[in-house]
N, C-alpha and C positions, 0 to 999 in steps of 0.2 A: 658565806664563803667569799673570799676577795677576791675580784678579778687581777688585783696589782700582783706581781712576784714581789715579796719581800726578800730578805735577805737573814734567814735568820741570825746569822753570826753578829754579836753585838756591837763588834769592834767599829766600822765603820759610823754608824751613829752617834755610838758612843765619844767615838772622837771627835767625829764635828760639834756635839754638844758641849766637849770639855774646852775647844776655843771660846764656847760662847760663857764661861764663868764669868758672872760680876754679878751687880745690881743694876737694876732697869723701875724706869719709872716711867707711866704715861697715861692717857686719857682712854675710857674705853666707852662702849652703850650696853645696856644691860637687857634682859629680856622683857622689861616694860617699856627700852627705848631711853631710859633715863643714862647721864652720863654720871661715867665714874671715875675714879682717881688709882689708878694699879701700881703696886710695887711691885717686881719677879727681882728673886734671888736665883740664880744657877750656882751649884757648889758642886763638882766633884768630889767623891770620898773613895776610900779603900784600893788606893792604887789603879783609879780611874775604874773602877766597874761600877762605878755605884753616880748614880746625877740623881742630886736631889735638889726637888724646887719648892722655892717657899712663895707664895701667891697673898695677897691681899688685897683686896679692894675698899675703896671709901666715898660716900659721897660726902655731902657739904657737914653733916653729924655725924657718923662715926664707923668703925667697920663694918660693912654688912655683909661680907665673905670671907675668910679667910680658908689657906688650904694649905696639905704638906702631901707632897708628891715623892716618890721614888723612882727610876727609871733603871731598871737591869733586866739580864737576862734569866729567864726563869728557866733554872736547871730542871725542874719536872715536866711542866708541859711544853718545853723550848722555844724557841725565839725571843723576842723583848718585849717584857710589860712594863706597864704604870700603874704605879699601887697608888691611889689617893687616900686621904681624909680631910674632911671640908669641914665648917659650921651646917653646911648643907644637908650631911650625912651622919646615920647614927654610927658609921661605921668603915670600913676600909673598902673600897673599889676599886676592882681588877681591871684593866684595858688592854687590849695584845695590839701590838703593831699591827697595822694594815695597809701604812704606805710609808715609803722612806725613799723620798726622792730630792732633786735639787731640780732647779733651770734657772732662767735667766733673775728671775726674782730670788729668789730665795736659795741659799747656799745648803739649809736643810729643811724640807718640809716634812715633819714625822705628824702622824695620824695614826691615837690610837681609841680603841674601840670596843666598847662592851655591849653583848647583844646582837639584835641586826635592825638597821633603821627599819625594816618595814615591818616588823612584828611588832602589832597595837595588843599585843595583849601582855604585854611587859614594858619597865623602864629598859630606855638603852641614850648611851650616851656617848659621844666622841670629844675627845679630847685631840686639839691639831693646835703643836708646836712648832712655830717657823723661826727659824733665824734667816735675817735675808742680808744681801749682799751690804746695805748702808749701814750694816751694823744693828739695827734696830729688833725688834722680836713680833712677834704674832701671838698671841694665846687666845686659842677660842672654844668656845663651847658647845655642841650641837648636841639636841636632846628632845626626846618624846617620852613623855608618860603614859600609862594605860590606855587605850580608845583615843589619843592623841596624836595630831603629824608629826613625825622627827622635823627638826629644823633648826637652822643655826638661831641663838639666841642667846649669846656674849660674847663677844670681842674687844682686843684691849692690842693698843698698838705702844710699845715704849722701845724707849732709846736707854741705851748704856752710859750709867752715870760714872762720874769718875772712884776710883778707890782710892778711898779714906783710911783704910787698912792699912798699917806699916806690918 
């Protein structure tokens, strides 16, 4: 259970995220420490309910991540999830919001979350999307496997490239 109040109604998030449409590109460390090369896509769809993010990572050879994200409100269990699919994963993963804040850094810090970091007897993983004030993005990773500590291990910092899109 989260100590943060969230906010279930999507609107708000959702809005800040749909300022942040474009392509972003930047340098990130990986969970052996090694760096990498990140694209993020932000795309709004469906009369803004829907932010969908397309993710990729690269070292000096060739993709070693790739991932396709959804962000809406989930009319069954309510409030706002993240539906992934990675290279990572055989398959689709849920995360429910558990913080939606802004400050001085970051105009939206969203924080979502599957599981609970301190149960070793499952995977559990957090997904934390920042858009911050310089324009730039955060995408990071935090994750614990079975009898393993939760902990951050991927982070990727990118700036907003120009559209090429007419």
């Amino acid at each position: 259970m989260s100590t943060h109040s969230v906010d279930i109604h999507h609107a708000p998030l959702l809005t800040r995220l749909t300022s942040a449409n474009g392509r972003y590109v930047g340098q990130g460390v990986n969970h052996l420490g090694e760096n990498f090369r990140g694209e993020l896509e932000i795309r709004t769809r469906l009369d803004n309910q829907l932010v969908e993010i397309r993710f990729r990572a690269t070292d000096a050879d060739q993709a070693f991540h790739e991932e396709s994200t959804w962000i809406t409100e989930d009319l069954l269990a309510g409030g706002l999830g993240l539906w992934t699919v990675s290279t990572n994963t055989p398959g689709v993963l849920v995360h429910r919001l558990q913080e939606d804040t802004h400050d001085g850094s970051y105009s939206t810090k969203s924080v979502f979350r599957l599981g609970t970091p301190e149960d070793l007897t499952r995977f559990r993983q957090e997904i934390m999307l920042c858009v911050r004030h310089d324009g730039g993005i955060e995408y990071a990773y935090s994750w614990g496997v079975p009898h393993e500590a939760f902990g951050s291990r991927s982070r990727c910092l990118l700036q907003k490239q120009p559209d090429t899109q007419q």
